[in-house]
gemmi code that builds the backbone of each chain (N, CA, C; Angstrom):
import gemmi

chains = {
    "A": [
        ("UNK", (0.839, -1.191, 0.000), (0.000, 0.000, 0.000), (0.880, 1.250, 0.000)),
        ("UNK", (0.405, 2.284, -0.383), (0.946, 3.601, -0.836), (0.421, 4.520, 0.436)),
        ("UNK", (1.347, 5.368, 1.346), (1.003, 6.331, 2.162), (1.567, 7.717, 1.815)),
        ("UNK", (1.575, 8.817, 2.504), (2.294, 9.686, 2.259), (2.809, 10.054, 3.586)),
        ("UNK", (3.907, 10.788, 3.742), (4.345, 10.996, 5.245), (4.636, 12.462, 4.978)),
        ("UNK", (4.575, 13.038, 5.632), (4.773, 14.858, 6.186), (5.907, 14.473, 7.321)),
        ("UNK", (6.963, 15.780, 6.798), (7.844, 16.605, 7.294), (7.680, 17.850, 7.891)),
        ("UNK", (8.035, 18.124, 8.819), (8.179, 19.649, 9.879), (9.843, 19.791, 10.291)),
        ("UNK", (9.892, 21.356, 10.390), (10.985, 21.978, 10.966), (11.981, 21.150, 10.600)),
        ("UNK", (13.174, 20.700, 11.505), (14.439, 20.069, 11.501), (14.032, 19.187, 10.069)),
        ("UNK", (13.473, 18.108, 10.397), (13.185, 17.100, 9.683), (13.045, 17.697, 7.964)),
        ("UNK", (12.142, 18.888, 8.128), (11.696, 19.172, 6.504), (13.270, 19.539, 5.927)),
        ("UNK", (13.874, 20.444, 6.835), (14.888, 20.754, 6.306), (16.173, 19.824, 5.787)),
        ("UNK", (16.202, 19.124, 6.777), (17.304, 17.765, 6.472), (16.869, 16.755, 5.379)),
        ("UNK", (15.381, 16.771, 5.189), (15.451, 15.621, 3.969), (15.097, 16.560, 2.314)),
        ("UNK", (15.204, 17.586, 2.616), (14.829, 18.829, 1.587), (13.369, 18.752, 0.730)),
        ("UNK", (12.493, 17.977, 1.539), (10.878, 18.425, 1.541), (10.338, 18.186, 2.622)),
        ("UNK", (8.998, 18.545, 1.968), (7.826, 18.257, 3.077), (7.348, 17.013, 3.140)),
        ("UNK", (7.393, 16.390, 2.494), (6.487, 14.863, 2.226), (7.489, 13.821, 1.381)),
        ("UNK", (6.952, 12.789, 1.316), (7.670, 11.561, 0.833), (6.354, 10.675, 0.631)),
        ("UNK", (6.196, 10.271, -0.374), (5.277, 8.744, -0.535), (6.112, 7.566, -0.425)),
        ("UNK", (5.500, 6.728, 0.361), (6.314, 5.668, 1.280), (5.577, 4.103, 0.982)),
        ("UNK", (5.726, 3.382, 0.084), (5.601, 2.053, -0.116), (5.803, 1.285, 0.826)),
        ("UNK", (4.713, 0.371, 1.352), (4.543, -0.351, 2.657), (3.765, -1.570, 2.537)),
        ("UNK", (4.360, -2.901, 2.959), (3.247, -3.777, 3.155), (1.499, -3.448, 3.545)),
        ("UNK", (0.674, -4.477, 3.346), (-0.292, -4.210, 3.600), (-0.214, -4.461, 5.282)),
        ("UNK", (-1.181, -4.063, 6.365), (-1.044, -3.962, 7.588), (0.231, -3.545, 8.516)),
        ("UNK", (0.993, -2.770, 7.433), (2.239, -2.290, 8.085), (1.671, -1.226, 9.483)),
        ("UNK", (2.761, -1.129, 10.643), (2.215, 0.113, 11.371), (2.883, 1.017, 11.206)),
        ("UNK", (2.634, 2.303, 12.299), (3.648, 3.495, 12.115), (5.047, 3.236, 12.293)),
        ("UNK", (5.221, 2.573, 13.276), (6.466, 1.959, 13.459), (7.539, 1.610, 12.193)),
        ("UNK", (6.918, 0.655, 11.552), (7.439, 0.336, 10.221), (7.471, 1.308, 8.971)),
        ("UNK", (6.960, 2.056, 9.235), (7.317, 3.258, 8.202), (8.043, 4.281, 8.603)),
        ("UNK", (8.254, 4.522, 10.164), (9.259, 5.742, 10.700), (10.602, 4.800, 11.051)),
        ("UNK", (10.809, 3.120, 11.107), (11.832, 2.829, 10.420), (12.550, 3.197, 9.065)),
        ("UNK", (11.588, 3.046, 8.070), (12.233, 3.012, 7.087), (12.111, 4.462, 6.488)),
        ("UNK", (11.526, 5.558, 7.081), (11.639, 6.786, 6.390), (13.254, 7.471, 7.051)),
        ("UNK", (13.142, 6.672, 8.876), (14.396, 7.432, 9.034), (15.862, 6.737, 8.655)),
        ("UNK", (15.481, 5.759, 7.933), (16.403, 5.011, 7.555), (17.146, 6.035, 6.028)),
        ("UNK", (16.862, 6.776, 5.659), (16.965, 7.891, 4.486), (18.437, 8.396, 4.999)),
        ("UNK", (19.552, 8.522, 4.056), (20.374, 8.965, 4.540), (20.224, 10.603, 5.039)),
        ("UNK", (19.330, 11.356, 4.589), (19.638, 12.755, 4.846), (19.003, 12.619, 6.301)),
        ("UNK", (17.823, 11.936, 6.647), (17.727, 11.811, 7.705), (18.503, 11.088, 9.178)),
        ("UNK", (19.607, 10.662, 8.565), (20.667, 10.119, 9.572), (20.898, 10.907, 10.576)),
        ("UNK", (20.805, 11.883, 10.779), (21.676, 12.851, 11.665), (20.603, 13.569, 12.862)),
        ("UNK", (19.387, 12.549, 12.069), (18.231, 13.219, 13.465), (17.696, 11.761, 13.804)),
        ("UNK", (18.240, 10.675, 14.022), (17.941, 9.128, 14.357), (17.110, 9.626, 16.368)),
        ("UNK", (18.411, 10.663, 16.782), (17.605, 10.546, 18.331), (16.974, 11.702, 18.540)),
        ("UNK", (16.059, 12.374, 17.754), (14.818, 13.085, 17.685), (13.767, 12.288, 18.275)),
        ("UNK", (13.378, 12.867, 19.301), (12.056, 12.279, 20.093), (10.675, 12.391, 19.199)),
        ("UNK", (10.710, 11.092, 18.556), (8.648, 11.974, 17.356), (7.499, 11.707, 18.302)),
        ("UNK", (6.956, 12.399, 17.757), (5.466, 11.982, 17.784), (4.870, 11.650, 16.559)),
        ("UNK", (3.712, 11.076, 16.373), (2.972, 10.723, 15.062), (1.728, 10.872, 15.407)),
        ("UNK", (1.148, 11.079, 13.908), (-0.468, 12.015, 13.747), (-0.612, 11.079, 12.260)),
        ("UNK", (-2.003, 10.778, 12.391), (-2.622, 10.149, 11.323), (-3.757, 11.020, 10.974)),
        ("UNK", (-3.412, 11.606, 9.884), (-5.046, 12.234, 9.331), (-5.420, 13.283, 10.178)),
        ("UNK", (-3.828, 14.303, 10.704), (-4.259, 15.562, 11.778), (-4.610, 14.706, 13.121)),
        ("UNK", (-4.740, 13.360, 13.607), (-4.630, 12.805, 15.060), (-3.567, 12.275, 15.171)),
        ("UNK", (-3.178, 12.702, 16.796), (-2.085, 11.641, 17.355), (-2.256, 10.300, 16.985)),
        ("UNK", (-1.571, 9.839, 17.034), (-1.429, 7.901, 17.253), (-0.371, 7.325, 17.853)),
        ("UNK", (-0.428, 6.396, 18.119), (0.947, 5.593, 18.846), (1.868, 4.750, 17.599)),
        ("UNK", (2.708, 4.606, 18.195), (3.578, 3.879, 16.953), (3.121, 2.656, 16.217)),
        ("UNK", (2.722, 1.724, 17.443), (1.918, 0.562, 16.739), (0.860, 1.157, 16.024)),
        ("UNK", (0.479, 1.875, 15.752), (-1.204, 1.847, 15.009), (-0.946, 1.316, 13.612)),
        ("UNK", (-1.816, 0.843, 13.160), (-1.598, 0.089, 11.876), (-2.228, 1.075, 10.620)),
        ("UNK", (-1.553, 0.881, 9.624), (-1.757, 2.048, 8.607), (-2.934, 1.674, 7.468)),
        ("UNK", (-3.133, 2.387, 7.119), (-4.512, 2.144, 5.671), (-3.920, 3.198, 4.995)),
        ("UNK", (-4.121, 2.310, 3.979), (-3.846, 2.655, 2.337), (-4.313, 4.118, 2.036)),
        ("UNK", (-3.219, 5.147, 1.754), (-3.344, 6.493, 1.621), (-3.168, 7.163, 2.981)),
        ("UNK", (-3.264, 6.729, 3.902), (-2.913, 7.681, 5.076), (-2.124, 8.574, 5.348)),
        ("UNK", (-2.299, 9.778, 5.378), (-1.205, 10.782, 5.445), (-0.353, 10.822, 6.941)),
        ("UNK", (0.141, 10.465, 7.243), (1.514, 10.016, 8.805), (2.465, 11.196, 9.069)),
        ("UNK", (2.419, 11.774, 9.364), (2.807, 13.200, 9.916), (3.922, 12.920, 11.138)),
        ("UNK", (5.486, 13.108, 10.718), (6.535, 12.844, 11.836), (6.822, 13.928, 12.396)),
        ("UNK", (6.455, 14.075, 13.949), (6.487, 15.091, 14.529), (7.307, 15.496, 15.779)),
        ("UNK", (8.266, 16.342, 15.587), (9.460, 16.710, 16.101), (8.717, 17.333, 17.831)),
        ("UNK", (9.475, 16.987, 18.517), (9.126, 18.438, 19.846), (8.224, 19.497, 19.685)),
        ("UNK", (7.886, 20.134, 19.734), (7.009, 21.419, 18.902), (7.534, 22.514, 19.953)),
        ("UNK", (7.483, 23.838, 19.611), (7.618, 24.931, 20.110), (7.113, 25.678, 20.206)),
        ("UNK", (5.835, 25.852, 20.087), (4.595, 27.299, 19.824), (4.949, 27.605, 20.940)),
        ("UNK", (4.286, 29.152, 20.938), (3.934, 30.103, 22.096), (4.842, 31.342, 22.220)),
    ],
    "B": [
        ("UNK", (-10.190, 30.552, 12.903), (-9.042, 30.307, 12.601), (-8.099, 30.556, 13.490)),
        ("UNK", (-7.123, 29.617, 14.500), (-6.145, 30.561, 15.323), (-5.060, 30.994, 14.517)),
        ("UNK", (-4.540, 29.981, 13.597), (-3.383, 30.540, 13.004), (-3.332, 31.336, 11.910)),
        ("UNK", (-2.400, 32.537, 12.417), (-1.857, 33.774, 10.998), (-0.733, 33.908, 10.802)),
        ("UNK", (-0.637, 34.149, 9.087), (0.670, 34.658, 8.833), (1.017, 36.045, 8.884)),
        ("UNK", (0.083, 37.034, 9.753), (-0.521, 38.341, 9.562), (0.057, 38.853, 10.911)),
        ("UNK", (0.300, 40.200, 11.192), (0.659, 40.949, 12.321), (-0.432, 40.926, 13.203)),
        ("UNK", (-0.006, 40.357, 14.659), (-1.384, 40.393, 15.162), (-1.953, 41.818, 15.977)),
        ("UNK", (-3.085, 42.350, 15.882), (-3.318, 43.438, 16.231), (-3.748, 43.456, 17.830)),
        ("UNK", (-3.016, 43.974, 18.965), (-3.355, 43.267, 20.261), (-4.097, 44.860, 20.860)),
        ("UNK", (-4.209, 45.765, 20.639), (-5.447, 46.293, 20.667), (-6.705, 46.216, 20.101)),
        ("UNK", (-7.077, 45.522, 19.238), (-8.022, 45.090, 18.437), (-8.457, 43.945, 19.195)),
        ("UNK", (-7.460, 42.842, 19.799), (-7.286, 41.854, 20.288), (-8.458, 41.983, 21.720)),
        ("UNK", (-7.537, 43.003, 22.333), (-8.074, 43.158, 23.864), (-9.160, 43.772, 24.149)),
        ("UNK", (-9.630, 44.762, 22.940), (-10.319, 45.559, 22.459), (-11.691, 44.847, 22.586)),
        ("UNK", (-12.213, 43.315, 22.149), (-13.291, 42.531, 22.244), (-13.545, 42.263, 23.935)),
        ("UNK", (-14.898, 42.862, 23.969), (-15.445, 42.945, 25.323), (-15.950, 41.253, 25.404)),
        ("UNK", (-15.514, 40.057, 26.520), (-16.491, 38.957, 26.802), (-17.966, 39.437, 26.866)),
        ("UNK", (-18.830, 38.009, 27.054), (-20.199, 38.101, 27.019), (-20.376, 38.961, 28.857)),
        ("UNK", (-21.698, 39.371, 29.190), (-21.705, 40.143, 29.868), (-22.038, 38.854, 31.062)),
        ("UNK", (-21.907, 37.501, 31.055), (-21.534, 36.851, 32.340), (-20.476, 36.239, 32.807)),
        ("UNK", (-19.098, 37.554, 32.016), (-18.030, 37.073, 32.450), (-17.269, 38.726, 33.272)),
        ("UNK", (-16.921, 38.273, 34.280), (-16.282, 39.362, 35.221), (-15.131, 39.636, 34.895)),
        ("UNK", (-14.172, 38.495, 34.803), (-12.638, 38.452, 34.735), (-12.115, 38.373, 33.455)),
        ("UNK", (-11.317, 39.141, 32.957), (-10.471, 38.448, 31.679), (-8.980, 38.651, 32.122)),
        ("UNK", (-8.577, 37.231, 31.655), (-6.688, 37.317, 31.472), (-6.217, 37.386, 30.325)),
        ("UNK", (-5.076, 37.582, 30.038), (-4.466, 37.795, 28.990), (-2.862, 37.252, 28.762)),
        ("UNK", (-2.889, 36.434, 27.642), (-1.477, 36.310, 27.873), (-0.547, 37.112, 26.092)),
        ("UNK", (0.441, 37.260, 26.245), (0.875, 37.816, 24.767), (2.651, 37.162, 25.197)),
        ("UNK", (2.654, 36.889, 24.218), (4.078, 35.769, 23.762), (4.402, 36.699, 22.661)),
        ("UNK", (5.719, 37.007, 23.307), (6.963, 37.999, 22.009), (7.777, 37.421, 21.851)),
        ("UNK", (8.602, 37.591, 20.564), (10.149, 37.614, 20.073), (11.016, 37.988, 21.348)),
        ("UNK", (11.290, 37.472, 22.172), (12.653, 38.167, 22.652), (13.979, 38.160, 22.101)),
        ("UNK", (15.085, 38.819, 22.312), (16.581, 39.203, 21.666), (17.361, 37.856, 22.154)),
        ("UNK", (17.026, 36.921, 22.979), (18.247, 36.433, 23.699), (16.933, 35.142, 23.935)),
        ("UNK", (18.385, 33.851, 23.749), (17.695, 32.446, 23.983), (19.103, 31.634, 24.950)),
        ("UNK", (19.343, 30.883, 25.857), (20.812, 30.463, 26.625), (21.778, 30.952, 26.075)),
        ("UNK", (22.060, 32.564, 25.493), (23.468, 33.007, 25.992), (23.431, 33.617, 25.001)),
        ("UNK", (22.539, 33.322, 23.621), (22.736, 33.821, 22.677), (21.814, 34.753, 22.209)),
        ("UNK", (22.286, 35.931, 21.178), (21.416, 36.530, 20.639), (20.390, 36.502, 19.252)),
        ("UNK", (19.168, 36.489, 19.550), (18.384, 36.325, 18.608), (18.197, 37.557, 17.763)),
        ("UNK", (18.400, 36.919, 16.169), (18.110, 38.194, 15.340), (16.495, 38.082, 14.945)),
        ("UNK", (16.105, 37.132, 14.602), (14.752, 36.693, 14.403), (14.488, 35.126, 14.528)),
        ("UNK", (12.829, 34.829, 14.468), (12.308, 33.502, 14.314), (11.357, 33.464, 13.103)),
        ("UNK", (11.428, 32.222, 12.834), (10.715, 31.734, 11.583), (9.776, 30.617, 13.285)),
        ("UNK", (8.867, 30.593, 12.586), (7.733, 29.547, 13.089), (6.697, 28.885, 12.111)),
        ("UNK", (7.268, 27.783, 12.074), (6.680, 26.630, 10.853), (5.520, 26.117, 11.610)),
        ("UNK", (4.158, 25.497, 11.241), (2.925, 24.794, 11.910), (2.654, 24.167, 10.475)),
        ("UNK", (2.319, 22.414, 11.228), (1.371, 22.084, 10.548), (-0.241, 22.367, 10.486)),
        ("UNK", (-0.605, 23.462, 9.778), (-1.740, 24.305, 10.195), (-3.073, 23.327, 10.633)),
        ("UNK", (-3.526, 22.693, 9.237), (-5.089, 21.671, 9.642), (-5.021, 20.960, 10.962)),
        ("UNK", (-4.034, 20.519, 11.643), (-4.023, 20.111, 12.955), (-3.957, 20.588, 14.016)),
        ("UNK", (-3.006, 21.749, 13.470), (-2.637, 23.138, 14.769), (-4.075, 23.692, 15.319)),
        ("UNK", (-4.753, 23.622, 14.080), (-6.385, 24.545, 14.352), (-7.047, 23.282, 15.358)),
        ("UNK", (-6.930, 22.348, 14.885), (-8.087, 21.149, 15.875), (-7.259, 20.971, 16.989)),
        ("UNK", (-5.953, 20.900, 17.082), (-5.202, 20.492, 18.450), (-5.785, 22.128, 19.421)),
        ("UNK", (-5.677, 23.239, 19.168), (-5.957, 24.584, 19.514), (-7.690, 24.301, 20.103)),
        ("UNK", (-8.569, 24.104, 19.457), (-9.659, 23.927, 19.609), (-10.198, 22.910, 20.684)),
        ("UNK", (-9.332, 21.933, 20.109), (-9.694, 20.469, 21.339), (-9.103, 21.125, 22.925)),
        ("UNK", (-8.270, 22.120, 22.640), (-7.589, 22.812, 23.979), (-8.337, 23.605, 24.618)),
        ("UNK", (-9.176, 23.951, 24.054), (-9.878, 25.765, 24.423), (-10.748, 24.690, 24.819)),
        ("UNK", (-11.858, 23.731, 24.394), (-13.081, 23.062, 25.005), (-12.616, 22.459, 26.097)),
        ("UNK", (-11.131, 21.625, 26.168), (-10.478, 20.880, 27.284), (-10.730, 21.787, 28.306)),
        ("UNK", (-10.188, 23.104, 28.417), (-9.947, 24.069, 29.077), (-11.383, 24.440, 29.796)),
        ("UNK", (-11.843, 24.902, 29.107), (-12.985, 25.689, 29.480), (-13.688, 24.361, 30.389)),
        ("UNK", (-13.879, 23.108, 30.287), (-14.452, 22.478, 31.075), (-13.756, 22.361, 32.623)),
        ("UNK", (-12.305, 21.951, 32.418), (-11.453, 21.735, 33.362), (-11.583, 23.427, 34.528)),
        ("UNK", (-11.970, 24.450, 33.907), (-11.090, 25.687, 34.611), (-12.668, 26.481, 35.015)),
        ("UNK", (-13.417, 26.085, 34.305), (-15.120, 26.825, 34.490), (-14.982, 27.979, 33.268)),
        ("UNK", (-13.840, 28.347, 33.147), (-13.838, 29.773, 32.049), (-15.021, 29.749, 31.013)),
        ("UNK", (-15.410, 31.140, 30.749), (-16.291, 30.799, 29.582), (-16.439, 31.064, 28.214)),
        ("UNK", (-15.180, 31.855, 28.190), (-14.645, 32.216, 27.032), (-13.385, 31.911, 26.526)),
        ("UNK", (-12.252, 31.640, 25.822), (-11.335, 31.670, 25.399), (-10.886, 31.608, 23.761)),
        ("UNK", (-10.023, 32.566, 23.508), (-9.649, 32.915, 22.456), (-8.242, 32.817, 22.219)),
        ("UNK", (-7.682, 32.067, 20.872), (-6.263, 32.358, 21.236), (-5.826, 32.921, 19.426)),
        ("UNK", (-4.790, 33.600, 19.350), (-4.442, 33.655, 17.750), (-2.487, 33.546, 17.981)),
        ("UNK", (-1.981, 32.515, 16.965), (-0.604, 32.355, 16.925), (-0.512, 32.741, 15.421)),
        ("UNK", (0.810, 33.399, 15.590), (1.499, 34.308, 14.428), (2.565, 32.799, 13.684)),
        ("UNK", (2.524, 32.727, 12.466), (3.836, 31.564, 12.106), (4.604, 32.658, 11.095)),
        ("UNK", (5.206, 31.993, 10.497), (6.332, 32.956, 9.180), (7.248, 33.568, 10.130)),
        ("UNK", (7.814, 34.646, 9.464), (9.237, 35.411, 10.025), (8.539, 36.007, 10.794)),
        ("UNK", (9.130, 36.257, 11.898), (8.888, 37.137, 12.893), (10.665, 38.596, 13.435)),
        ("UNK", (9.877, 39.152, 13.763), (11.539, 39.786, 14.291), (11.268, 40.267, 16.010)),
        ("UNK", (12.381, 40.435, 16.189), (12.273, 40.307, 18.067), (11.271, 41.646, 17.957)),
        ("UNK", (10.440, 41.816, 19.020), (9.554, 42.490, 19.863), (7.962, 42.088, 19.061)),
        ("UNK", (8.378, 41.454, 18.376), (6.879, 41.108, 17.699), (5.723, 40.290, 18.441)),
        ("UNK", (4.681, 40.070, 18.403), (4.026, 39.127, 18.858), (3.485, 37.894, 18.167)),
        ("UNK", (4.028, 36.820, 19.629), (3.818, 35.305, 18.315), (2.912, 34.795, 18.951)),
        ("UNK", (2.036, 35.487, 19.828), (1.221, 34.114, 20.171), (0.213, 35.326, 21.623)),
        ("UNK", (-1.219, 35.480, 21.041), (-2.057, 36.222, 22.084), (-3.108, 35.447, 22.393)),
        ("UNK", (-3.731, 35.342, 23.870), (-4.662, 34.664, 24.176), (-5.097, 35.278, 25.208)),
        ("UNK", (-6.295, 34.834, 25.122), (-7.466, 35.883, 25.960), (-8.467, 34.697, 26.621)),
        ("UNK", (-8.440, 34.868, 27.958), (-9.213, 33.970, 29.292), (-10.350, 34.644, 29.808)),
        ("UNK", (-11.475, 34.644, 29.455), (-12.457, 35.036, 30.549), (-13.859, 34.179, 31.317)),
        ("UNK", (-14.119, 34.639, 32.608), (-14.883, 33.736, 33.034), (-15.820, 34.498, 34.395)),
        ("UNK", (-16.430, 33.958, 35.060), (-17.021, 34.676, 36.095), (-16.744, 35.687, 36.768)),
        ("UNK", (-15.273, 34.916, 37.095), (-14.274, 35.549, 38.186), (-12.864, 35.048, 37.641)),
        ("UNK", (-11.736, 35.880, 38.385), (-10.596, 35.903, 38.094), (-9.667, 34.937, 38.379)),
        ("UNK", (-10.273, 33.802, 39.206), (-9.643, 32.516, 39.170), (-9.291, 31.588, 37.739)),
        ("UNK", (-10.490, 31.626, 37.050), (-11.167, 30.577, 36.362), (-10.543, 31.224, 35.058)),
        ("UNK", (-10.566, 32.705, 34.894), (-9.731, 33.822, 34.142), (-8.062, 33.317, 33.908)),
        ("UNK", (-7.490, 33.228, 34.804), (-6.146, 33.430, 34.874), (-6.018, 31.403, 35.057)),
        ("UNK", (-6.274, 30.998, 35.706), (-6.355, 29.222, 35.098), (-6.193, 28.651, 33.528)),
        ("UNK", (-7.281, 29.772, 33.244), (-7.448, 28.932, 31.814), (-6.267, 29.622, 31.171)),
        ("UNK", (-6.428, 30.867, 31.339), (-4.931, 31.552, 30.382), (-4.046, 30.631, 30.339)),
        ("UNK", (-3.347, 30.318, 31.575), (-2.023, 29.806, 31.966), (-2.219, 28.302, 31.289)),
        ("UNK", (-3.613, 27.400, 31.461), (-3.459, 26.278, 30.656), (-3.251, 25.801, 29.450)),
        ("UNK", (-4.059, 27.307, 28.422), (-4.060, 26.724, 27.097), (-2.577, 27.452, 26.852)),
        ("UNK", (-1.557, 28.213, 27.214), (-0.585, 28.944, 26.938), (0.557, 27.301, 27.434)),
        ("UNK", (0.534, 26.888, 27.923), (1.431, 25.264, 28.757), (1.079, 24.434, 27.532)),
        ("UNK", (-0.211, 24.041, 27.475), (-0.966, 22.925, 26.066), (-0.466, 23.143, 24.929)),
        ("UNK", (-0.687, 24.572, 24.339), (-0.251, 25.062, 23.203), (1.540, 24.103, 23.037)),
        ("UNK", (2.494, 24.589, 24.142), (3.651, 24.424, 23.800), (4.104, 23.145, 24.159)),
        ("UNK", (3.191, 22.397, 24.670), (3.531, 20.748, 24.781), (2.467, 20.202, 23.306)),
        ("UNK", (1.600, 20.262, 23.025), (0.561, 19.718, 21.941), (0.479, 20.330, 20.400)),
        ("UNK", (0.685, 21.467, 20.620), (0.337, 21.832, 19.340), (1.404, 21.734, 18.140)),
        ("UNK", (1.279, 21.288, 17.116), (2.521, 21.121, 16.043), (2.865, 22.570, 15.351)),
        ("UNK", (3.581, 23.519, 15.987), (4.221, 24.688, 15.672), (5.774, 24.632, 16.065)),
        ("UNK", (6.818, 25.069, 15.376), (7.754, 24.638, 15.546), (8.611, 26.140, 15.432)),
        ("UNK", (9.658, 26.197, 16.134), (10.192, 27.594, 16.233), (11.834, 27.385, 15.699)),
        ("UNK", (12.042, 27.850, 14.899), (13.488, 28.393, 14.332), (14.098, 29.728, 14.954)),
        ("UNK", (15.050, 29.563, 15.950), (15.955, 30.942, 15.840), (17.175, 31.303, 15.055)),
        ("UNK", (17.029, 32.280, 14.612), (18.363, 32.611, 13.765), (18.977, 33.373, 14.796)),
        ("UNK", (20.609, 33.327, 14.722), (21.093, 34.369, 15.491), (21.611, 35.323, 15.123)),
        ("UNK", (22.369, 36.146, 15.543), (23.509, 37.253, 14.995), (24.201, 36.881, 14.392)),
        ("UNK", (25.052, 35.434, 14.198), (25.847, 35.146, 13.393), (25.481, 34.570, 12.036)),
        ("UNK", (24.397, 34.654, 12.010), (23.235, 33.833, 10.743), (22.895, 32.332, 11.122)),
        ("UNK", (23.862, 31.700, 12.232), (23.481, 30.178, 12.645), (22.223, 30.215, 13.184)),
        ("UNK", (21.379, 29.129, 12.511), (20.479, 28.906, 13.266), (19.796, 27.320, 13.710)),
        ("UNK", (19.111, 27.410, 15.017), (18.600, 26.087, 15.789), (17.405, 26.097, 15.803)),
        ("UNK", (16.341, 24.840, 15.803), (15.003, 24.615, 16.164), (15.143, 24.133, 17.644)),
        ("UNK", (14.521, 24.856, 18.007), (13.987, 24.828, 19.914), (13.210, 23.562, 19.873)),
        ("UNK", (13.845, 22.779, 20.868), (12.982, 22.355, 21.407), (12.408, 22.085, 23.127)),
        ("UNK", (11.177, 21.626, 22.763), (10.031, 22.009, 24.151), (9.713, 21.047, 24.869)),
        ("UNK", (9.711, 20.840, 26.240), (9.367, 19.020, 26.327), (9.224, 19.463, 27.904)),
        ("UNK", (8.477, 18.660, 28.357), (7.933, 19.136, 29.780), (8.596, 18.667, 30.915)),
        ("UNK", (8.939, 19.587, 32.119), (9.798, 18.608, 33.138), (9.052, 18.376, 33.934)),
        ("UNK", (9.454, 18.040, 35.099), (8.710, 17.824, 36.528), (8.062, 18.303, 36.986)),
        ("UNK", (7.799, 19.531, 36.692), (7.031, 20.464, 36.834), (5.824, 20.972, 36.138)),
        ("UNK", (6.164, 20.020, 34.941), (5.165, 20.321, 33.574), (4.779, 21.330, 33.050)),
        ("UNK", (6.248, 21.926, 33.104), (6.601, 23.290, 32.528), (7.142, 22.616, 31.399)),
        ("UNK", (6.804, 23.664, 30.147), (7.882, 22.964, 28.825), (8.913, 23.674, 29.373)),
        ("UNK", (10.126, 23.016, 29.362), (11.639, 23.560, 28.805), (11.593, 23.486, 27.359)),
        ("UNK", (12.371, 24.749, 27.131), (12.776, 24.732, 25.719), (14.445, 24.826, 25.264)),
        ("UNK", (14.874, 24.304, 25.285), (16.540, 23.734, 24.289), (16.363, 23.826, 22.892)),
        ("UNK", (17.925, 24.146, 22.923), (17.815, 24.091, 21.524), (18.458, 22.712, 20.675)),
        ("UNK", (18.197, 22.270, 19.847), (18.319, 20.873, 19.545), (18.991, 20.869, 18.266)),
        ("UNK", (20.273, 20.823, 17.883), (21.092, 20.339, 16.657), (21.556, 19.053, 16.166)),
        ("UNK", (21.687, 18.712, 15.035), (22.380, 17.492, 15.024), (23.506, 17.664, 14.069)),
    ],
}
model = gemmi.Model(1)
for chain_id, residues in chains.items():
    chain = gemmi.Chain(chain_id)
    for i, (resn, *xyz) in enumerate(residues, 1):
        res = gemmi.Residue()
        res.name, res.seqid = resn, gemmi.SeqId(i, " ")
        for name, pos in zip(("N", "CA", "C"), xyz):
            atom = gemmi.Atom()
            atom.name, atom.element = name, gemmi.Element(name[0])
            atom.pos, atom.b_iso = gemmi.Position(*pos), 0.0
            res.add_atom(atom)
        chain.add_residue(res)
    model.add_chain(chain)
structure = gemmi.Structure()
structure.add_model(model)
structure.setup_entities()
């Protein structure tokens, strides 16, 4: 199945976009796709970045299991305010 | 909408009277300051993933208002370039009384910087620049560091 993943801050900058479409088994979870997105060499250098993940604008936990087209949003610390 | 890429107008802001069964209003306003651990700030860029920023913001203000009694709350965050003395972030608390006023301020202003996906770039004087980051201690205060790799 075909997802798309979103980039922020550090991250957008180090892999030089915002997004990536990410080829994945069927019933893959988040887990298995923030393996293999940070497996990207430009992303090497942020391996111990604490994420969070958002499916479709919601949090989720790493295990959550993905559906076909889901947009997966890797999300750095945040800083507002 | 909370989020703008627009100057926010904080007399215009403060300027909106609550409904007439609220006594108290707080206020909070978040600036650019010059200086972050040692160093000097020339400006910030503030990146958000917006469609979420708005529902994470929203799910905060209803969280809030139940948890604190408040009966109003409003918040607006600035993203894009900013330069020091600017304002990045105004929010407005009102409620019966000045407890419930100054509660809620202080909660959704803590939420915002642990929950919401807005992300802050400082540039400095020397043109180097770091993304802050925010993460809550013992206190469940965010600290904010700055985070390189």
């Amino acid at each position: 199945m075909k997802i798309e993943v979103l980039f922020f801050a550090q991250l957008k900058e180090a892999y030089g976009s915002g997004h990536m479409s990410l080829e994945l088994p069927s019933e893959a979870k988040v887990s298995d796709a923030v393996h293999k997105v940070m497996g990207e060499v430009a992303l090497h250098g942020w391996s111990g970045l604490p994420l969070r993940y958002a499916i479709n604008e919601e949090f989720i936990s790493a295990d959550t299991t993905l559906r076909p087209n889901d947009r997966l949003a890797l999300l750095s610390p945040v800083a507002g305010g | 909408m909370f989020i703008t890429d627009q100057p926010i107008d904080l007399n215009a802001y403060i300027g909106v009277a609550p409904g007439r069964n609220c006594g108290g209003s707080a206020f909070f306003v978040g600036r650019v300051r010059d200086h972050h651990e040692g160093k000097r700030v020339r400006r910030l860029f503030y990146e958000c993933y917006q469609p979420m920023a708005e529902k994470e913001i929203q799910k905060i203000i209803e969280s809030v208002i139940v948890t604190t009694g408040a009966k109003e709350i409003r918040v607006v965050h600035r993203v894009g370039w900013l330069e020091v003395g600017d304002t990045a972030v105004a929010i407005s608390a009102s409620g019966s009384h000045r407890k419930e006023a100054f509660d809620a301020c202080r909660q959704v202003i803590d939420r915002i910087k642990e929950d919401v996906p807005i992300w802050k770039k400082e540039v400095y004087e020397d043109e180097t620049h770091d993304w802050v980051v925010c993460q809550p201690n013992q206190k469940e205060m965010p600290v904010c560091q700055q985070h390189r790799n």
